[in-house]
C-alpha positions in Angstrom: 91.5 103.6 121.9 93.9 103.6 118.9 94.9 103.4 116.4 96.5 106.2 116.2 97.9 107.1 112.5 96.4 105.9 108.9 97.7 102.9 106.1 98.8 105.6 104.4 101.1 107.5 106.9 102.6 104.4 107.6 103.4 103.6 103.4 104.8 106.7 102.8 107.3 106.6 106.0 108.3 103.4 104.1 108.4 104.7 100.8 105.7 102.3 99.6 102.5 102.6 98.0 99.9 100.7 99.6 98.5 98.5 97.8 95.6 94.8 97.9 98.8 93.0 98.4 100.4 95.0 101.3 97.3 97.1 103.1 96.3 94.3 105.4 99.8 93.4 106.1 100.2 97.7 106.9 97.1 97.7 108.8 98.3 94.8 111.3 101.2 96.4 111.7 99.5 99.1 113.0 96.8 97.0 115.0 99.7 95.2 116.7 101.3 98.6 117.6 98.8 100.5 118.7 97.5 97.6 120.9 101.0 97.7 122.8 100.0 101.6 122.8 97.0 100.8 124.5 98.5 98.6 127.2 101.1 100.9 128.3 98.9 103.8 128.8 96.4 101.5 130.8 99.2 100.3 133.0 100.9 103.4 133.3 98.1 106.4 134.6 97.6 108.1 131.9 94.5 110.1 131.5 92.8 110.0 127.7 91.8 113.6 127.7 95.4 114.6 128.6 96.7 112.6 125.9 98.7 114.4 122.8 97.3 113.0 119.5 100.6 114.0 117.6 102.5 111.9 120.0 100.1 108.9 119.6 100.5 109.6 116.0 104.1 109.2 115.8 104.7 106.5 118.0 102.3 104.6 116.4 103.9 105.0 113.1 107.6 104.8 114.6 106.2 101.2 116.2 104.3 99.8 112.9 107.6 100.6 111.0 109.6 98.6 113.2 106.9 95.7 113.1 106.8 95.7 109.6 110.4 95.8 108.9 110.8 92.8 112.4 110.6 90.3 109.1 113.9 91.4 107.7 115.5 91.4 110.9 114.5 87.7 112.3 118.1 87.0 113.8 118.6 90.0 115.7 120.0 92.1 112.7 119.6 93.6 109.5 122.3 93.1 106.3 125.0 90.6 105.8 128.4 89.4 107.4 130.5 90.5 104.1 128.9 94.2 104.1 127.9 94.7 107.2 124.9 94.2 109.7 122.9 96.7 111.6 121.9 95.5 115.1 118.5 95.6 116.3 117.3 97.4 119.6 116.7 95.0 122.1 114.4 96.9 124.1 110.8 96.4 122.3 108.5 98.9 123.1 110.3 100.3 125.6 112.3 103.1 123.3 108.7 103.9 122.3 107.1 103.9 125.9 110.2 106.3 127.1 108.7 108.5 124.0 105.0 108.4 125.7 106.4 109.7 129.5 105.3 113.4 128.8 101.6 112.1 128.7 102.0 110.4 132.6 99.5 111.9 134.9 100.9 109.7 138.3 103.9 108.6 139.2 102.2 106.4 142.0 103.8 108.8 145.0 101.9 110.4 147.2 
């Protein structure tokens, strides 16, 4: 299915131009996110037709950001003691598949 958003959107969320030594890196960020895209909407009854691209789009992006910035951020934060550290979220995808519930066709009830 995806993905879902360009190299390009991605760069210029970052403030980055994409260039030989960074595209592939952008592009598996992207891969990687729109994969765990993929297997929440296959697990979660979502219908493809019924799906809103702009949503896609941004969750994608949102999700290869935080990929490409995991890096940075290998010991569960981002900064230093002395000035300050900025905790990562510990849910995953989770914030993001929250962000995907308006596309749910079934909630399994019946």
């Amino acid at each position: 299915m995806g993905p879902y958003c360009e190299v390009a959107e991605v760069a210029a969320e970052l403030n980055i131009v994409v260039a030989t030594n960074n595209e592939a890196r952008l592009q598996a960020c992207i891969n990687v996110a729109s994969t765990e895209i993929d297997h929440h909407l296959d697990d979660a009854n979502f219908t493809a037709g019924e799906l809103d691209p702009g949503l896609l789009n941004r969750t994608n992006i949102n999700r290869a950001i935080e990929w490409w910035k995991a890096p940075a951020a290998y010991n569960g934060g981002v900064g230093i003691p002395e000035t300050g550290q900025l905790k990562t979220p510990q849910s995953g995808f989770e914030r993001h598949a929250a962000a995907l519930l308006p596309l749910k066709v079934s909630w399994g009830l019946a």
